[in-house]
C-alpha positions as CSV (number, residue, x, y, z in Angstrom):
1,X,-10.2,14.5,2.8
2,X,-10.0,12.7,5.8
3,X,-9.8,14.8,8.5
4,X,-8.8,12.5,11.4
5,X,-5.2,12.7,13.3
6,X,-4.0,9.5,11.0
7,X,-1.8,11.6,9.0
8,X,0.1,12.8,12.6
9,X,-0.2,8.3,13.5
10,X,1.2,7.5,10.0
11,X,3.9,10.2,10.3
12,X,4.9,9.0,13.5
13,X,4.8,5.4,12.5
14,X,7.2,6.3,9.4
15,X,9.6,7.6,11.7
16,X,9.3,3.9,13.8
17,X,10.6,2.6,10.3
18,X,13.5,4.9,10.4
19,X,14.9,4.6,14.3
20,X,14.8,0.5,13.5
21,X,16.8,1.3,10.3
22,X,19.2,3.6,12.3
23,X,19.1,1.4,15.2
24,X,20.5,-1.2,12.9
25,X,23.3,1.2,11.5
26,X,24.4,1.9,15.4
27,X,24.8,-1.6,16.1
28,X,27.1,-2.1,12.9
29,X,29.1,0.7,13.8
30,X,29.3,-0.5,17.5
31,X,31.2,-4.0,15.9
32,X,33.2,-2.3,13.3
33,X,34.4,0.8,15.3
34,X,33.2,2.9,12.3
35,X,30.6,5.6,12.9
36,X,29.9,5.3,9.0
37,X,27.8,2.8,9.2
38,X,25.6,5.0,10.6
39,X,25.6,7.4,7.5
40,X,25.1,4.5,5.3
41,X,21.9,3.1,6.7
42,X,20.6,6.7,7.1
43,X,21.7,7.6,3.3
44,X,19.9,4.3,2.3
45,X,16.7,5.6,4.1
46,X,16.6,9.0,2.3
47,X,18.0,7.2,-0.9
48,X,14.9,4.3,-0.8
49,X,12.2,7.4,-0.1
50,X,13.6,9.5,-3.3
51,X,13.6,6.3,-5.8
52,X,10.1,5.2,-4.1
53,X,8.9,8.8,-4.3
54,X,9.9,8.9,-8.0
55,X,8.8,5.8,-9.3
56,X,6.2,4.7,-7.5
57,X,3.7,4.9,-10.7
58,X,6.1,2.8,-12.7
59,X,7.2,0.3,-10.4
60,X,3.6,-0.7,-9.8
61,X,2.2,-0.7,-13.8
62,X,5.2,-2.2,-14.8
63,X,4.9,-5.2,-12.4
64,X,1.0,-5.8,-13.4
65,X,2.3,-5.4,-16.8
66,X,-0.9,-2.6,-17.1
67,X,-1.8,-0.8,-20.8
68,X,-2.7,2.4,-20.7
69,X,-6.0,2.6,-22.0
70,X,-8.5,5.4,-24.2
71,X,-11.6,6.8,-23.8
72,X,-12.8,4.6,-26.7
73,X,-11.5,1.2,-25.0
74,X,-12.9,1.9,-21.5
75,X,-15.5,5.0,-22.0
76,X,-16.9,3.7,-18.5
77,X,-13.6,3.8,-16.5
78,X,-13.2,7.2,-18.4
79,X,-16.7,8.5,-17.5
80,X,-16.6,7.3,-14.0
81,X,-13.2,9.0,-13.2
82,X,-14.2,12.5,-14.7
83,X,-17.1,12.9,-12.6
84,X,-15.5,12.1,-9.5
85,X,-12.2,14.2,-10.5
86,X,-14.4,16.9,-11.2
87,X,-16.2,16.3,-8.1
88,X,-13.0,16.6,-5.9
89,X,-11.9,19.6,-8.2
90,X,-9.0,17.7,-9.0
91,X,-7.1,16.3,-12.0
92,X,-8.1,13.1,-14.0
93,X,-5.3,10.6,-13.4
94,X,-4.0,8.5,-16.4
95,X,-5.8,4.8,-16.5
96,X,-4.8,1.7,-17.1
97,X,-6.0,-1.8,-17.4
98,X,-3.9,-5.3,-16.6
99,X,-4.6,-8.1,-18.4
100,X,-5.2,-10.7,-15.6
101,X,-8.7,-12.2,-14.4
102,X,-7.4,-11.8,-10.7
103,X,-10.1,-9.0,-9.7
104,X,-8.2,-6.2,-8.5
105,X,-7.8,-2.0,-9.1
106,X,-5.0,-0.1,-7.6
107,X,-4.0,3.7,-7.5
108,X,-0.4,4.4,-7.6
109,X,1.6,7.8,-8.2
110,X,3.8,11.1,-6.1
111,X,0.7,13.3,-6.0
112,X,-2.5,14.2,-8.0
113,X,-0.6,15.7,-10.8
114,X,1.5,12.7,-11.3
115,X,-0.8,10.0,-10.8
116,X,-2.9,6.5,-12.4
117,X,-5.3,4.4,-11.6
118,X,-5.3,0.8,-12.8
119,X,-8.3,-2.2,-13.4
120,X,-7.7,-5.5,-14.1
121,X,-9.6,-7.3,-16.6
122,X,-11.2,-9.1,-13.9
123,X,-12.8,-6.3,-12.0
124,X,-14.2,-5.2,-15.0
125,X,-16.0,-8.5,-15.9
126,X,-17.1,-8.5,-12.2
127,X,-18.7,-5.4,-11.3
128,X,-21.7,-3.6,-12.1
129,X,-21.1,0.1,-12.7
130,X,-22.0,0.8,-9.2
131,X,-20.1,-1.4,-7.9
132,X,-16.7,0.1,-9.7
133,X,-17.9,3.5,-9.3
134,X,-17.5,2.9,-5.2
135,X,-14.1,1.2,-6.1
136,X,-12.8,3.8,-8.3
137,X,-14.0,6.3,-5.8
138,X,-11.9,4.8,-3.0
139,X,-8.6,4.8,-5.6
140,X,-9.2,8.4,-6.2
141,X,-9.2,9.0,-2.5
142,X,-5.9,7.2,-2.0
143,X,-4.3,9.3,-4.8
144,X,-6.0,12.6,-3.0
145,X,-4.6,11.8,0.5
146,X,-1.3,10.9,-0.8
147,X,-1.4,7.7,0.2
148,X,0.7,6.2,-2.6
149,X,4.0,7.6,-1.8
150,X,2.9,6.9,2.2
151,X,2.9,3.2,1.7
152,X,5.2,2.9,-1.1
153,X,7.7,4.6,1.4
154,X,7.1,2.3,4.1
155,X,7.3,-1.0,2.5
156,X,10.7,0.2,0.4
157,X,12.2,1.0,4.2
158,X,10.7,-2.2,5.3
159,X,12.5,-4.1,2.7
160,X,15.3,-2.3,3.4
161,X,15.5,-3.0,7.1
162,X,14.8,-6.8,6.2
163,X,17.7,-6.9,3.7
164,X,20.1,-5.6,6.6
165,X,18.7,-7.7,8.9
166,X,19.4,-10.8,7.1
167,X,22.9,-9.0,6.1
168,X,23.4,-9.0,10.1
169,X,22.7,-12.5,10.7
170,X,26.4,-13.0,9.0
171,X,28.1,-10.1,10.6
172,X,30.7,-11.0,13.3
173,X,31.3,-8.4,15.4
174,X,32.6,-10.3,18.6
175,X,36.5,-9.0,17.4
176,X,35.4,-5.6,18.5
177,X,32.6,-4.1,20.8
178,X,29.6,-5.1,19.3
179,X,27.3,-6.9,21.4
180,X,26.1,-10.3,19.9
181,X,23.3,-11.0,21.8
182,X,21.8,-7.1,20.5
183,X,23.3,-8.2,16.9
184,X,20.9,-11.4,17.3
185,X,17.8,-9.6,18.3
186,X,18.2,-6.5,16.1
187,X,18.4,-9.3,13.4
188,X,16.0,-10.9,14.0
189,X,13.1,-8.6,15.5
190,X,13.5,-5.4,13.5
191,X,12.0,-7.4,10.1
192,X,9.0,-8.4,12.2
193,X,8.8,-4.5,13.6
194,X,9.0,-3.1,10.2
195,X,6.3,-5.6,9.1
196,X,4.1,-4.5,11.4
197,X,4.6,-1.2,10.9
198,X,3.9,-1.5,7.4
199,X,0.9,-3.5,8.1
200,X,-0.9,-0.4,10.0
201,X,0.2,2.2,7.6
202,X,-1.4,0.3,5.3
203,X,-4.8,-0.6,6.8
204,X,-5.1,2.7,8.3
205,X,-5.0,3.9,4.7
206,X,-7.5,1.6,3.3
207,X,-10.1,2.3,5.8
208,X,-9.8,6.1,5.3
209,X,-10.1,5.8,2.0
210,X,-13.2,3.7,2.2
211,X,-14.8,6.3,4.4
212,X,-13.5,8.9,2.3
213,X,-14.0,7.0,-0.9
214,X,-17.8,6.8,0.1
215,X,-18.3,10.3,0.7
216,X,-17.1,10.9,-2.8
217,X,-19.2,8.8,-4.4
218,X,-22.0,9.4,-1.6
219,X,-22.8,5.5,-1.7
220,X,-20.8,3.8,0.5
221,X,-23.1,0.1,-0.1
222,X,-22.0,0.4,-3.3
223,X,-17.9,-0.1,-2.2
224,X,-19.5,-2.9,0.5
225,X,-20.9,-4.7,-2.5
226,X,-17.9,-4.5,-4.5
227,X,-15.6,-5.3,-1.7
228,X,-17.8,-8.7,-0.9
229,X,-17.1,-9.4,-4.5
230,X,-13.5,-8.9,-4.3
231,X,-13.3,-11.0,-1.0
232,X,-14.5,-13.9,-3.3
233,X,-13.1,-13.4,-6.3
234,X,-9.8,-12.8,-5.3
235,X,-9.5,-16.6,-3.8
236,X,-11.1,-18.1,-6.9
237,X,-8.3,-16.4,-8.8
238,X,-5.4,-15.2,-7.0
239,X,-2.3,-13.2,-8.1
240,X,1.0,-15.5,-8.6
241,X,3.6,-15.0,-5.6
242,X,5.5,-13.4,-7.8
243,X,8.1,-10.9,-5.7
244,X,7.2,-8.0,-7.4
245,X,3.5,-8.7,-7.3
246,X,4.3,-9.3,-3.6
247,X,6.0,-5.8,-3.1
248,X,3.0,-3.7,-5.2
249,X,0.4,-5.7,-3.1
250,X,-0.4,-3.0,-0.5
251,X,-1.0,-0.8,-3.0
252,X,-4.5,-3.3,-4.2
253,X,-7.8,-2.9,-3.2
254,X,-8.1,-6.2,-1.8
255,X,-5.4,-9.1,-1.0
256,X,-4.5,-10.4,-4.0
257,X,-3.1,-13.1,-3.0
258,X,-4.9,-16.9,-1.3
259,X,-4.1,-17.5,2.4
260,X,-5.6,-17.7,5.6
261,X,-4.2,-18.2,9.3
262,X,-0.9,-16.5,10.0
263,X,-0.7,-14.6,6.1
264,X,-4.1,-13.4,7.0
265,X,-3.6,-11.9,10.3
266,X,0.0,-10.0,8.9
267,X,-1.8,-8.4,5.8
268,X,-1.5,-5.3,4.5
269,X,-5.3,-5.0,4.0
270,X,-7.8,-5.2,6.8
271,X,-10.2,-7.9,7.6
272,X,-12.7,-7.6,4.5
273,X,-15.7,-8.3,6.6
274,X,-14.6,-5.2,9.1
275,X,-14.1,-3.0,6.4
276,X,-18.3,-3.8,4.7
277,X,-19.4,-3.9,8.2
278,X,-17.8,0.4,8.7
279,X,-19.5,0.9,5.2
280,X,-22.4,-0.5,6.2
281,X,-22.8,1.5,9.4
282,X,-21.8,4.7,7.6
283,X,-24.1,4.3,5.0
284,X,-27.5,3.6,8.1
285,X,-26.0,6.9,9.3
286,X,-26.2,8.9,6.4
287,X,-30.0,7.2,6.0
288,X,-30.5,8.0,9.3
C-alpha cells in the first residue's frame, strides 16, 4: 500500500467538501432565522456518505450496464486477478464485463470484501495480456487503498453542494439577515470549490495506484503501454455524456469521455502523458 501522507491530504480535503456544504447551510440559516438549516445540510452530508458507502458497487455496474462474467467467459481476466489477489493476500473481487467498445476498466466497491472490477469489451479487444495485467493491477490497488468509497464520497458531496448551490441562486433572503452579496458568492463559488476538490482526490488516487499498481504487478511499462492505448482509444470511441456515465467517470482508468481545453484541465484523471512519464521513471529506477 501506498505509504505516502495522501491518505492524511485526501482526509483533509474531504473535510474541505464538508465546511463548503456547512458553510452553505449557515448562510441559509442566516436568511431564514432557522438554525435547522444547518442540521439539514449536515444530515444530507452523512446521509450522501451512507448511500455512497453502500452502493457504490451498484451505482457504477448498473450505469455501464456491466454482466458479471465466469471463469469460462473470461479465463484471462479470471487468471490475471487470482494471481495478483493472491499476491496481495487479499480476496478475488467479483468481475464484470460492459458491453461497449469505449476502452475502459474500472474498480468499484466499500472494501476488499465487498468489491468488483469491471472491463469493457473494448479493453479487452485492445490489450495484450501485459498490457491488462498492468491495468488490472492498478484496479486492484484502488480497491486495496479504499479508494472507491474515497472518491465516490467526494463526488456524491460535490453534487450535493452543487445542487444547493443552484437551489441558492433562487433563495431570497434580503426579508431577514442574510447577506446577498455572501448568498451570491456562496452560490456561485462553492460548485467550482467542490470541483476542484474532487478533481485532486481523484488524481491523487490514480497516481497512487499507478505507482502502487506497478509494484504489484512489478512492471510498471506495462501500465505505460496500456495507458498510451487508452489515451488513444478513448477519443476514437468515447463514452456518451450520459449523466450517470458522467457521475461514475472518476471511478475509470482513463477519461472516458472526448474534450480538450477547459474539460481537460478540470478532469478527474491526470494528464495521461504525466502519468507514463512517473511509470516510466519508476520502472529506469527499479532497472537501475
Amino acid at each position: 500500500m501506498h505509504n505516502h501522507f495522501n491518505g492524511l491530504k485526501t482526509a483533509g480535503l474531504l473535510g474541505v467538501l464538508f465546511a463548503i456544504l456547512l458553510g452553505i447551510g449557515a448562510l441559509l440559516a442566516s436568511g431564514t432565522g432557522s438554525s435547522s438549516w444547518i442540521w439539514i445540510m449536515a444530515l444530507i452530508g452523512v446521509g450522501t456518505t451512507a448511500y455512497s458507502y453502500w452502493n457504490s458497487d451498484k451505482l457504477a455496474i448498473r450505469a455501464m450496464h456491466a454482466y458479471p462474467v465466469t471463469e469460462q467467459q473470461q479465463p484471462q481476466m479470471y487468471r490475471i486477478v487470482r494471481e495478483l489477489s493472491t499476491r496481495a493476500n487479499q480476496p478475488m473481487p467479483r468481475l464484470y464485463v460492459s458491453p461497449t467498445q469505449a476502452p475502459n476498466a474500472f474498480a468499484t466497491g466499500r472494501n476488499p470484501q465487498n468489491s468488483a472490477v469491471c472491463c469493457t469489451e473494448g479493453i479487452l479487444r485492445l490489450l495484450t495480456e501485459r498490457e491488462l495485467r498492468g491495468v488490472l493491477g492498478h484496479e486492484l490497488m484502488h480497491v486495496y487503498n479504499r479508494d472507491i468509497l474515497t472518491s465516490s464520497v467526494a463526488a456524491a458531496v460535490a453534487g450535493v453542494i452543487t445542487s444547493v448551490a443552484q437551489f441558492m441562486l433562487f433563495f431570497d433572503g434580503r426579508d431577514r439577515n442574510a447577506n446577498p452579496i455572501a448568498l451570491l458568492a456562496m452560490s456561485l463559488l462553492a460548485p467550482v470549490a467542490a470541483m476542484l476538490i474532487q478533481m485532486s482526490i481523484s488524481r491523487t488516487r490514480e497516481y497512487d495506484a499507478d505507482e502502487d499498481g506497478a509494484q504489484l504487478t512489478d512492471d510498471p511499462l506495462a501500465l505505460a503501454s496500456a495507458l498510451r492505448k487508452l489515451q488513444y482509444g478513448t477519443q476514437q470511441a468515447p463514452l456518451p455524456q450520459d449523466q450517470k456515465l458522467v457521475n461514475t467517470s472518476h471511478l475509470m482508468i482513463a477519461n472516458p469521455f472526448r474534450g480538450g481545453g477547459l474539460k481537460k484541465m478540470f478532469s478527474t484523471h491526470p494528464p495521461m502523458d504525466d502519468r507514463v512519464a512517473r511509470l516510466e521513471r519508476m520502472a529506469g529506477r527499479t532497472l537501475g
